[in-house]
Chimera marker file (.cmm) of the C-alpha trace (Angstrom):
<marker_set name="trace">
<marker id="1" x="38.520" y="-63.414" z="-70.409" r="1" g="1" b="0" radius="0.5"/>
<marker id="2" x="41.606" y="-64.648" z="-68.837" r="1" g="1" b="0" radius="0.5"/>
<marker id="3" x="43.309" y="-62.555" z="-66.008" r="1" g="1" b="0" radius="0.5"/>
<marker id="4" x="46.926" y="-61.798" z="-65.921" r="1" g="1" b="0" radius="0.5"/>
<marker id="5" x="49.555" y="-58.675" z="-66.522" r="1" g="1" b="0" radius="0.5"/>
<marker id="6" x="49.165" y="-55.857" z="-69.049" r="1" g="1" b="0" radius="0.5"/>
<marker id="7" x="52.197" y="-54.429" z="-69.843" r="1" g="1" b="0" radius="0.5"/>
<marker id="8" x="51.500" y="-50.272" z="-71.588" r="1" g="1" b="0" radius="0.5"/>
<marker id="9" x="54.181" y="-48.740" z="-74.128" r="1" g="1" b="0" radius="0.5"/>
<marker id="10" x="53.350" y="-45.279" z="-73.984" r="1" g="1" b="0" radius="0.5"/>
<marker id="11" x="55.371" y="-44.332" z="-77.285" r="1" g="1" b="0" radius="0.5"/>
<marker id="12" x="54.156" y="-40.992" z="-78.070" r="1" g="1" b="0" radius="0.5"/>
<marker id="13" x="51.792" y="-38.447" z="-79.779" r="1" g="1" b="0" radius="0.5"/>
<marker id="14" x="51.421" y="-36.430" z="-82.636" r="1" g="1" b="0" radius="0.5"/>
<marker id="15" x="49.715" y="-34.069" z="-84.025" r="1" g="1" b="0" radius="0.5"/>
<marker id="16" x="47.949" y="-32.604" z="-80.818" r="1" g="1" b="0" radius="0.5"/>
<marker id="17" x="45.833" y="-30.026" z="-80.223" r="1" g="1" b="0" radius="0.5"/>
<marker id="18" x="47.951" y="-26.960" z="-78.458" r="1" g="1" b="0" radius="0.5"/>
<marker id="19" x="45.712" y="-25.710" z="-75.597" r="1" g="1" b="0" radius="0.5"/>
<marker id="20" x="48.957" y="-23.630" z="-74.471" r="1" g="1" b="0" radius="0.5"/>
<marker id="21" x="48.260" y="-20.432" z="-77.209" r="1" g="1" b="0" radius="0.5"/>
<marker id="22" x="51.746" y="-18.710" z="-76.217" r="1" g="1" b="0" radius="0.5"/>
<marker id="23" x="53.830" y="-21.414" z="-75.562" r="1" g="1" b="0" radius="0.5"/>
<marker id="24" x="54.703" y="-24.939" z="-76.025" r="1" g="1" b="0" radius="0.5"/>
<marker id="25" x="52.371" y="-26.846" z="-73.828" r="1" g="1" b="0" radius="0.5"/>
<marker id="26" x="53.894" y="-29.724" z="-71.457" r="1" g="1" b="0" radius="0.5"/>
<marker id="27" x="51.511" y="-33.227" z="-71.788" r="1" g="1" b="0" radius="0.5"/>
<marker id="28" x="51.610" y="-35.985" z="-69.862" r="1" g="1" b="0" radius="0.5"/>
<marker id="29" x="49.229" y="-38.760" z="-70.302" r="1" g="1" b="0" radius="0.5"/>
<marker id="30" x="46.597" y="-40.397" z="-66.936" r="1" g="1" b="0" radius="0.5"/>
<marker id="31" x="46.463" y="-44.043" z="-68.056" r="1" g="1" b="0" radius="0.5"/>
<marker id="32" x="43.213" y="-45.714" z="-66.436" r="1" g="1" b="0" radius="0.5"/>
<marker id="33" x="42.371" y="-49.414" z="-66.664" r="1" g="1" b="0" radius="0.5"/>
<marker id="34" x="39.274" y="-50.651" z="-64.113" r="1" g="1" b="0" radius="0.5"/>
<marker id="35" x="40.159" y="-48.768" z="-61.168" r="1" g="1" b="0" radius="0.5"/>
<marker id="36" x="44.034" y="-48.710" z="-61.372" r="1" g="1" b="0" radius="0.5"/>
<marker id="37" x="45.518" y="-44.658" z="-62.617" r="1" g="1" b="0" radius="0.5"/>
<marker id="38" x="48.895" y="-44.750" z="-63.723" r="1" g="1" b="0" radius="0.5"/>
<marker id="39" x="50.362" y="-40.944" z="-64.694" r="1" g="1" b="0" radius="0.5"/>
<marker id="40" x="53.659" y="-40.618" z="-66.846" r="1" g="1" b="0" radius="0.5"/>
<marker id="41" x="56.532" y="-38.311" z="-66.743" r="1" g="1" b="0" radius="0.5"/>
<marker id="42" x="55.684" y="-34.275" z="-67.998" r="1" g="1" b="0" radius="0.5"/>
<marker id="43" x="56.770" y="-34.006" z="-71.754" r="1" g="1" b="0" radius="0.5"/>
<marker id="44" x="57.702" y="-30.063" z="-70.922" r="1" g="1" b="0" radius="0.5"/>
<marker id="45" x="58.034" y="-28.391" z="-73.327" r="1" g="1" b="0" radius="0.5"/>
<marker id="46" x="57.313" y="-30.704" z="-76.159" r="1" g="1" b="0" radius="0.5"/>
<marker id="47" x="54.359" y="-29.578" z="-77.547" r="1" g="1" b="0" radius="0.5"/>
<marker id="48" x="51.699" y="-31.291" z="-80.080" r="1" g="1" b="0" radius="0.5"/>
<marker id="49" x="54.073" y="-33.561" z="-80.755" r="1" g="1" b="0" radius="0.5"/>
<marker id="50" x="55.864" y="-35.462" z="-77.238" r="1" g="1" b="0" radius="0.5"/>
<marker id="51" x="57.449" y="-38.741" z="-76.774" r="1" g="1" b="0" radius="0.5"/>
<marker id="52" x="57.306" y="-40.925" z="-73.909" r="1" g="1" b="0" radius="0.5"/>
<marker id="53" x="58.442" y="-44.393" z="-74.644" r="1" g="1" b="0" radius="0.5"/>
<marker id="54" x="57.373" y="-45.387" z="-70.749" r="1" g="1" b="0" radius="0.5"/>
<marker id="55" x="56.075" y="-48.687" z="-69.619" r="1" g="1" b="0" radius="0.5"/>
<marker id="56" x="53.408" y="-49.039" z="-67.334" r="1" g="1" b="0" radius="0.5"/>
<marker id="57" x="52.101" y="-52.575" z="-65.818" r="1" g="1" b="0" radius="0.5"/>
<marker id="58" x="48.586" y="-53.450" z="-65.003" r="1" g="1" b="0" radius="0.5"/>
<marker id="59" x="46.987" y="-56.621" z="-62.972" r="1" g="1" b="0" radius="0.5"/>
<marker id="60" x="44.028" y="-56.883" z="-65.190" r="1" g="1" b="0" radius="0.5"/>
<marker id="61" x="41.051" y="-59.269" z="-64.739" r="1" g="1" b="0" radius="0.5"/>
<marker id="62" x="38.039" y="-60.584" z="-66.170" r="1" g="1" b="0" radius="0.5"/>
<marker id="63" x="36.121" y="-57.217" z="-65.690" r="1" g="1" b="0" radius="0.5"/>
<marker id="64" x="38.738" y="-55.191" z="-68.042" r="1" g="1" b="0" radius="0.5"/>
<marker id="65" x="37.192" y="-54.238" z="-71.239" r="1" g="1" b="0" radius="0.5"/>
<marker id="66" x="39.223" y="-51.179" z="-72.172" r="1" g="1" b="0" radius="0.5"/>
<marker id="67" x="42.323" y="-49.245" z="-71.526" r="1" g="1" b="0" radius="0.5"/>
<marker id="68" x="41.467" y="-45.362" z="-71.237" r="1" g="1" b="0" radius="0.5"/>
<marker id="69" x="44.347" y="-42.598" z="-72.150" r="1" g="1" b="0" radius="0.5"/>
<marker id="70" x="44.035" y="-39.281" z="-71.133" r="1" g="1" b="0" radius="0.5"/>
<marker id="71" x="46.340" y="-36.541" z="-72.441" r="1" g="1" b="0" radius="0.5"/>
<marker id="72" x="46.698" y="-33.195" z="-70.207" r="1" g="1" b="0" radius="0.5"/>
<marker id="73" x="48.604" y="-29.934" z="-70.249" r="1" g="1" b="0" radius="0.5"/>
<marker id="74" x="50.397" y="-29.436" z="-67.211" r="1" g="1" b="0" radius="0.5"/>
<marker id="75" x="49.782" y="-26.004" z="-66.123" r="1" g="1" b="0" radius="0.5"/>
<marker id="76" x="51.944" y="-24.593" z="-62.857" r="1" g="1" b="0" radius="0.5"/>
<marker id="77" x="49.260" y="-22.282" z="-60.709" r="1" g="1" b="0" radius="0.5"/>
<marker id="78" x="46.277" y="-23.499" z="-62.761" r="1" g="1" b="0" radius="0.5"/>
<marker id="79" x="44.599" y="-26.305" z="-63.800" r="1" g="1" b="0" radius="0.5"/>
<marker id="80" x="45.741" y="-28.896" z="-66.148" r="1" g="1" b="0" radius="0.5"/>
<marker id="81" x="44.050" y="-28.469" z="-69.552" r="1" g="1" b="0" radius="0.5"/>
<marker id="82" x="42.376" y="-31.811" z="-71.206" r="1" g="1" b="0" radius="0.5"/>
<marker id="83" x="43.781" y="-31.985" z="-74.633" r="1" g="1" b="0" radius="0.5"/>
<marker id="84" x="41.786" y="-35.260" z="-75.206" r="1" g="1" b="0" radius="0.5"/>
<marker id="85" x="42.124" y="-39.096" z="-74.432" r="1" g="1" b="0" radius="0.5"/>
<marker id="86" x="42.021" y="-42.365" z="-76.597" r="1" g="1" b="0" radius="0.5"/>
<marker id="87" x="39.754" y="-45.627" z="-75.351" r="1" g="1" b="0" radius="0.5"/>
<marker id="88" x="41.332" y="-48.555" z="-76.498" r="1" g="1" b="0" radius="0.5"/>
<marker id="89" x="39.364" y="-52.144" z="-76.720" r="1" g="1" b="0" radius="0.5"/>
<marker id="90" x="41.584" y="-54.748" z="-74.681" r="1" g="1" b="0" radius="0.5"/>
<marker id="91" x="39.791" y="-57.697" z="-76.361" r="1" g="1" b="0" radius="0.5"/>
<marker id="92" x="42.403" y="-57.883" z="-79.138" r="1" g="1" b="0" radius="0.5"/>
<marker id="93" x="45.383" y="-57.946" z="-76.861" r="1" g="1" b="0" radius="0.5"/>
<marker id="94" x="43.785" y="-60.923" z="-74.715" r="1" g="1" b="0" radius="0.5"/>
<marker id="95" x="43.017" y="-62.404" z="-78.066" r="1" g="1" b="0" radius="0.5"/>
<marker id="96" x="46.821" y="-61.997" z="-79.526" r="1" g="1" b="0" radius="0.5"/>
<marker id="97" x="49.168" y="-61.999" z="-76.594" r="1" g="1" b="0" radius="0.5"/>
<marker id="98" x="50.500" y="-58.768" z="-78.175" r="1" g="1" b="0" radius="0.5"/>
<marker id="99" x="49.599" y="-55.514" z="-80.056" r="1" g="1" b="0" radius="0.5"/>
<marker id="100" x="52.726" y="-53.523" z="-81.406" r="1" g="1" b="0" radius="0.5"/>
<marker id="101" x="52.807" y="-49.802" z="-81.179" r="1" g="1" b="0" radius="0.5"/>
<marker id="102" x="49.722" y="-48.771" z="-82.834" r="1" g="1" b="0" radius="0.5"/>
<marker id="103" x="48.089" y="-45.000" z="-83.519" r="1" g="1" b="0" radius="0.5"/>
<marker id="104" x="44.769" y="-44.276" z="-81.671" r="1" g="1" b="0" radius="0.5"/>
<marker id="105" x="42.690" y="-41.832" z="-82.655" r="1" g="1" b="0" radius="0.5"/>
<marker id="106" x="43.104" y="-38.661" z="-79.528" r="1" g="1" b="0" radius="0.5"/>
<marker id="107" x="39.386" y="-37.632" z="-79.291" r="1" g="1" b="0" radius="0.5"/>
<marker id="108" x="37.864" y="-34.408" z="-77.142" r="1" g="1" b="0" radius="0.5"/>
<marker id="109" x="33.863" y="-33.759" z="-77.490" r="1" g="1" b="0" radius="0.5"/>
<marker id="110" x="33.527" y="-36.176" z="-80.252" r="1" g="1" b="0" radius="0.5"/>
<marker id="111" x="36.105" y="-34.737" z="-82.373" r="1" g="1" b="0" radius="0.5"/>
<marker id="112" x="39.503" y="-35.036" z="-83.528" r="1" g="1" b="0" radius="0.5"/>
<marker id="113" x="42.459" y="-33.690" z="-81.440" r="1" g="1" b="0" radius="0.5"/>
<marker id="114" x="45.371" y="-35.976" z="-83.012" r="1" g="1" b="0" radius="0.5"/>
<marker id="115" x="47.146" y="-39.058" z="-82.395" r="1" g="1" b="0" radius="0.5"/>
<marker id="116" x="49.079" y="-41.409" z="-80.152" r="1" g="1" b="0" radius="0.5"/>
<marker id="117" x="50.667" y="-44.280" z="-79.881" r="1" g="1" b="0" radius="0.5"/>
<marker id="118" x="50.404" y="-47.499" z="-77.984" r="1" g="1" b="0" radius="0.5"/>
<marker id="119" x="51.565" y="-50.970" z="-77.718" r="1" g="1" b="0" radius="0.5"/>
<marker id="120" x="49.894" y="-53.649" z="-75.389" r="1" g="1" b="0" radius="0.5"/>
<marker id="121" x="51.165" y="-57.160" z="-74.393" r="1" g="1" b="0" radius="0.5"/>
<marker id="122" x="48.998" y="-59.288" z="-72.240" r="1" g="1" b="0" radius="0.5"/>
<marker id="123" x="50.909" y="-61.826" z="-69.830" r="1" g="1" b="0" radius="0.5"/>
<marker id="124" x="48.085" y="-64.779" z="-68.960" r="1" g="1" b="0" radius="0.5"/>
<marker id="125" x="48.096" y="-65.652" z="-65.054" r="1" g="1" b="0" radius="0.5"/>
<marker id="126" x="49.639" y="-68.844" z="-64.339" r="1" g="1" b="0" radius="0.5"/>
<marker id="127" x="46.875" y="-71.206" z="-63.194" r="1" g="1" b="0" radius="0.5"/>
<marker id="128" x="48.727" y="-72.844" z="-60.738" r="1" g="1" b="0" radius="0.5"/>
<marker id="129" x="46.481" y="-73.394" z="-57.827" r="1" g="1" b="0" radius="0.5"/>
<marker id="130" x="44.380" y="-75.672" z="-60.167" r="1" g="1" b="0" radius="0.5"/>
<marker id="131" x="47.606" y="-77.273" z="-61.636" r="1" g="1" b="0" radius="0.5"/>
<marker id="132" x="48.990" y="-78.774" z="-57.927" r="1" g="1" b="0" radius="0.5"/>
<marker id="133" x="46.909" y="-79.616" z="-54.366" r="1" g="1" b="0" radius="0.5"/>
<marker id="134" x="48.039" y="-76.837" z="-51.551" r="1" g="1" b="0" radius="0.5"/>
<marker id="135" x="49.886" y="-79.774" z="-49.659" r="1" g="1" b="0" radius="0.5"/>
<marker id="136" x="52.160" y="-80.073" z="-52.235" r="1" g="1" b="0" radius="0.5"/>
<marker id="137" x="53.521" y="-76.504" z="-51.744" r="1" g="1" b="0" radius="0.5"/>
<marker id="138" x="56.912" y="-77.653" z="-50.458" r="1" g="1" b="0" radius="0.5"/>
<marker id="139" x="55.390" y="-79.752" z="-47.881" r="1" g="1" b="0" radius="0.5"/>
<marker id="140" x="55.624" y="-77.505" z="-44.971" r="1" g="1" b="0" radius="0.5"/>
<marker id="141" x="51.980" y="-76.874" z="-45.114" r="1" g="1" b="0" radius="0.5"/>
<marker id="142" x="51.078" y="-80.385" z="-44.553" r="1" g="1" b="0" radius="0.5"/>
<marker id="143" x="51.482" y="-81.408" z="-40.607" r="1" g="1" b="0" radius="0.5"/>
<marker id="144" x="52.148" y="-85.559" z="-40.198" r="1" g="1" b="0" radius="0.5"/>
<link id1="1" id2="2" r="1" g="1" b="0" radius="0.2"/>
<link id1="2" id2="3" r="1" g="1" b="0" radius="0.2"/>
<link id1="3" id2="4" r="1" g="1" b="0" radius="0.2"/>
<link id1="4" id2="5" r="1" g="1" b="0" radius="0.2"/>
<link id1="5" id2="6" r="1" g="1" b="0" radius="0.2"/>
<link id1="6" id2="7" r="1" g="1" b="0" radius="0.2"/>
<link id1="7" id2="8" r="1" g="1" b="0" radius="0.2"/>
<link id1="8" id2="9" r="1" g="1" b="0" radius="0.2"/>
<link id1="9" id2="10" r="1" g="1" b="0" radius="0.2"/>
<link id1="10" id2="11" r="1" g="1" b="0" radius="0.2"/>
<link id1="11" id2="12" r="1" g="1" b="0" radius="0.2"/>
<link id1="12" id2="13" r="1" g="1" b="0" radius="0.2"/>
<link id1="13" id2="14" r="1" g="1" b="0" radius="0.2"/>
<link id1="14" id2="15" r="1" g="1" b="0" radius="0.2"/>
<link id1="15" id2="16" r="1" g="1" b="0" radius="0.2"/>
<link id1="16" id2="17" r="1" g="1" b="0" radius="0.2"/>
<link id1="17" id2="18" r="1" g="1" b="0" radius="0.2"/>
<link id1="18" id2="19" r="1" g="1" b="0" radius="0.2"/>
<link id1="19" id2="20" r="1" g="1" b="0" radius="0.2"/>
<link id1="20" id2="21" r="1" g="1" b="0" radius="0.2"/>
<link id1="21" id2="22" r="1" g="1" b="0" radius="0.2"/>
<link id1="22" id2="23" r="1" g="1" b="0" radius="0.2"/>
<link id1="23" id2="24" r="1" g="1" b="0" radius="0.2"/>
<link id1="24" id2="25" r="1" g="1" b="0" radius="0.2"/>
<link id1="25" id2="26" r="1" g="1" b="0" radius="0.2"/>
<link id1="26" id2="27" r="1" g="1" b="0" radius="0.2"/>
<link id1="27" id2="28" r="1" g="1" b="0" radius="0.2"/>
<link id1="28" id2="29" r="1" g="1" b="0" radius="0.2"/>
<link id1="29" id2="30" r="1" g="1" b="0" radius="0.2"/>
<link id1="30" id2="31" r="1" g="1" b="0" radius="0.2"/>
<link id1="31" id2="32" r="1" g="1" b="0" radius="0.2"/>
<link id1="32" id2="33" r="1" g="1" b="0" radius="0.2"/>
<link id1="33" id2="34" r="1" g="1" b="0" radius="0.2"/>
<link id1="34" id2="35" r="1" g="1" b="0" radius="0.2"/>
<link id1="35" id2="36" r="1" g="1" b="0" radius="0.2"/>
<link id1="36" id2="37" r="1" g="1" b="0" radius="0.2"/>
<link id1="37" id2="38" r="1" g="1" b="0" radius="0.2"/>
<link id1="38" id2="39" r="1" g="1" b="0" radius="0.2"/>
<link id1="39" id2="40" r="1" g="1" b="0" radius="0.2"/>
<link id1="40" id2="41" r="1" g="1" b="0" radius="0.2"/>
<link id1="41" id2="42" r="1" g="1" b="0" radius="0.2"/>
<link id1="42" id2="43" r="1" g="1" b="0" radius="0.2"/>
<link id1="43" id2="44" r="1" g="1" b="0" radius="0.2"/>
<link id1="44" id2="45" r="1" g="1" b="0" radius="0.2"/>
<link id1="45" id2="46" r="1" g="1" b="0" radius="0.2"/>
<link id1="46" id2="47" r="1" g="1" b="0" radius="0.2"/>
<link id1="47" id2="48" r="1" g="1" b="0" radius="0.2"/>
<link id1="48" id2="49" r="1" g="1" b="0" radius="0.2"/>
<link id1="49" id2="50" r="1" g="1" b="0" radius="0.2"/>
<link id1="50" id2="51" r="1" g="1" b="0" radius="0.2"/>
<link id1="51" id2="52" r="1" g="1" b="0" radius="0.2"/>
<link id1="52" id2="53" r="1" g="1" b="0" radius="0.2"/>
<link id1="53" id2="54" r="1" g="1" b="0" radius="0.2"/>
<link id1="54" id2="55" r="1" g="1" b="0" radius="0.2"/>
<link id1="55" id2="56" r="1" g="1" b="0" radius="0.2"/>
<link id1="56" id2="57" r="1" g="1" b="0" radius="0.2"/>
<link id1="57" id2="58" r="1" g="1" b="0" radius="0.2"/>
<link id1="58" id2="59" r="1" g="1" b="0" radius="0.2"/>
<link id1="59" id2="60" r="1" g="1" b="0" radius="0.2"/>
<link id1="60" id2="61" r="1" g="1" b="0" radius="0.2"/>
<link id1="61" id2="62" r="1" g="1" b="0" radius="0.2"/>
<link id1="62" id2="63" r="1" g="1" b="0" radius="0.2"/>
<link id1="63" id2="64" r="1" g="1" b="0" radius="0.2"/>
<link id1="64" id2="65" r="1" g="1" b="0" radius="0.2"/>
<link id1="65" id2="66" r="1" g="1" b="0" radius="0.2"/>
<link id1="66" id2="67" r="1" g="1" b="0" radius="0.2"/>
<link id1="67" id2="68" r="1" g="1" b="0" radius="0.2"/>
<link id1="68" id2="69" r="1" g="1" b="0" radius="0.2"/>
<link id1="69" id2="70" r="1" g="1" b="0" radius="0.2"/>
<link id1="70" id2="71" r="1" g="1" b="0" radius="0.2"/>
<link id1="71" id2="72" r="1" g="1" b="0" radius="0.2"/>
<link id1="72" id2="73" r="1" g="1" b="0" radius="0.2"/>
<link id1="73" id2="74" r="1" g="1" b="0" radius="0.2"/>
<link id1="74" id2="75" r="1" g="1" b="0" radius="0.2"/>
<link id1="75" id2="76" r="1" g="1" b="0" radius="0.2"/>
<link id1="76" id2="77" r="1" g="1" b="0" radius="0.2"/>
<link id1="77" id2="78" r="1" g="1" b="0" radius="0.2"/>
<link id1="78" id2="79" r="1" g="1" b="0" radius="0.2"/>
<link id1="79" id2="80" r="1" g="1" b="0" radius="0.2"/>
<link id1="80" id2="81" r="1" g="1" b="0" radius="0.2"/>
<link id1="81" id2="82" r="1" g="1" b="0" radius="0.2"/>
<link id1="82" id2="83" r="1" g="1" b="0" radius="0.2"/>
<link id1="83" id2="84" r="1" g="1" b="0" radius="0.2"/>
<link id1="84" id2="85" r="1" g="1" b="0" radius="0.2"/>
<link id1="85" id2="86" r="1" g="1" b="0" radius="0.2"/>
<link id1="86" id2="87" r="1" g="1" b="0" radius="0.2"/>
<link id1="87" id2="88" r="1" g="1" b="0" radius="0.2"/>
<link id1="88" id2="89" r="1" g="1" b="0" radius="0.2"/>
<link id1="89" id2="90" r="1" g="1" b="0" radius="0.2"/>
<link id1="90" id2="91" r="1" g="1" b="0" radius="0.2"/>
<link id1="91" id2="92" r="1" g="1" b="0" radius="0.2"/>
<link id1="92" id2="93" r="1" g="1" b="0" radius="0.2"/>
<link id1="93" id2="94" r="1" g="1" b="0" radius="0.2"/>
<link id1="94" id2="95" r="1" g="1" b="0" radius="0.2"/>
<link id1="95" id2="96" r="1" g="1" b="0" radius="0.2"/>
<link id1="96" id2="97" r="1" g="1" b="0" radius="0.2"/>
<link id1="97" id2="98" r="1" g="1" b="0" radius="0.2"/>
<link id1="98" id2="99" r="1" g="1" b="0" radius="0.2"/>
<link id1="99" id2="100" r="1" g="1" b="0" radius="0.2"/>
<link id1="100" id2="101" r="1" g="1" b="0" radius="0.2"/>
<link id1="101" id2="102" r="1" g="1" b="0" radius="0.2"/>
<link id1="102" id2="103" r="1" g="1" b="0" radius="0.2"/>
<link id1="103" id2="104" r="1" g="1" b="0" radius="0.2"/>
<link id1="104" id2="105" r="1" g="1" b="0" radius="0.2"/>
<link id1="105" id2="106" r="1" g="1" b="0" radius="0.2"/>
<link id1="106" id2="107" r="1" g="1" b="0" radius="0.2"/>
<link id1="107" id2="108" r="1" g="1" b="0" radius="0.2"/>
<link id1="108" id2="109" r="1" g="1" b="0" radius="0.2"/>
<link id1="109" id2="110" r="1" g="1" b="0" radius="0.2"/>
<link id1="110" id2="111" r="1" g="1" b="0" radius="0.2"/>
<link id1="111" id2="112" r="1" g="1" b="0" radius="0.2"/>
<link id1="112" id2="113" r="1" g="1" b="0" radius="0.2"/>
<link id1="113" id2="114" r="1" g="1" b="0" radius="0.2"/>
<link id1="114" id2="115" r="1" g="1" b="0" radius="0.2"/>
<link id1="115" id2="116" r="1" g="1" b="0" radius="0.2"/>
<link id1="116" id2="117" r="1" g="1" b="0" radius="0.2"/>
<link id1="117" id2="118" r="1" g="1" b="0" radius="0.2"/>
<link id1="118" id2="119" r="1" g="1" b="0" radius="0.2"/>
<link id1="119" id2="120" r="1" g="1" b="0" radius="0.2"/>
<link id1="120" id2="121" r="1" g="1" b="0" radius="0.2"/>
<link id1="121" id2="122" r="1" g="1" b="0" radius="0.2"/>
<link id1="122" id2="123" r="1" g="1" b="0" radius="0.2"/>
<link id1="123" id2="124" r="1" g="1" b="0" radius="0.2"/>
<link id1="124" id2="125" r="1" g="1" b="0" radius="0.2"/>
<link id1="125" id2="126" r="1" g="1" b="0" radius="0.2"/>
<link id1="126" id2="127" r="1" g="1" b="0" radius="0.2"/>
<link id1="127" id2="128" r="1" g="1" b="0" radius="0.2"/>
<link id1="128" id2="129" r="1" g="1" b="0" radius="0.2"/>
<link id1="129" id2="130" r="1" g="1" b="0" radius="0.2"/>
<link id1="130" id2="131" r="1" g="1" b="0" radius="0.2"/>
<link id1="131" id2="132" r="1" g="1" b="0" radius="0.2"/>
<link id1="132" id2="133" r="1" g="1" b="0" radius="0.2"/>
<link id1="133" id2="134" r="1" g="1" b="0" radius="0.2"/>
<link id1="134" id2="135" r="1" g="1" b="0" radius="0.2"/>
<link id1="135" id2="136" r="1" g="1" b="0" radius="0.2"/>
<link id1="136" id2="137" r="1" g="1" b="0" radius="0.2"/>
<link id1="137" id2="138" r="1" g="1" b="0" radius="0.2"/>
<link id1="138" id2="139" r="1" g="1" b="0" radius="0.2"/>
<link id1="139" id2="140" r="1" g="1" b="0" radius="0.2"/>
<link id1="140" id2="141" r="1" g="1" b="0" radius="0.2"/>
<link id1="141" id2="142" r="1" g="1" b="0" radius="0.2"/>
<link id1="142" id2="143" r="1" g="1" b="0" radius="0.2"/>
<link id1="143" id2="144" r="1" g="1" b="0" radius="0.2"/>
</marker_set>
């Protein structure tokens, strides 16, 4: 597995569960890869249905398997509700180069709790300190 940049579209979600009974719930989405959390704008107001279309960028290595999505409720006073989260396998991005926006199954205790969407691309890591000898960096590190 190669190490590089993944680059996240966060497009949006449908059909989620509502865990706000009297109101329009706010989500926002925690997006975890290896030890790296990345949180996107509050959706307020938007429901079971929000858009997001935000990028986020991870430095990913060989020891990232998956990309893990969790969607919240921002509550003000009280704890955020978990409306569910998506796991998605990074194998086919490394694989491709790219994944267009594609629907993920939102899951909470093992069951169905609506959609989202996602698109990866995978930038590989230059492997330039195998391609040229550190004295050829300019010069200035080698002393005559």
């Amino acid at each position: 597995m190669a190490q590089g940049t993944l680059e996240v579209l966060l497009v949006g979600a449908k059909a989620l569960e509502n865990t706000d009974y009297l109101c329009n719930m706010d989500p926002y989405a925690v997006l975890k890869c290896t030890s790296q959390e990345q949180k996107s704008t509050v959706a307020s107001g938007k429901g079971s249905d929000p858009e997001w279309n935000e990028t986020f960028v991870f430095t990913v290595s060989e020891n990232a398997t998956e990309l893990v999505i969790k969607l919240l409720d921002s509550d003000g006073g009280t704890d955020d509700d978990s409306v569910g989260e998506a796991t998605i396998p990074l194998d086919g991005v490394y694989t491709e180069g790219s994944i267009p926006p594609t629907v993920y199954n939102v899951v909470k205790d093992e069951e169905y709790r609506g959609e989202i969407k996602i698109g990866l691309t995978f930038t590989p890591e230059e492997a330039r300190d195998q391609d040229q000898p550190e004295e050829n960096y300019g010069g200035w590190n080698q002393s005559s």
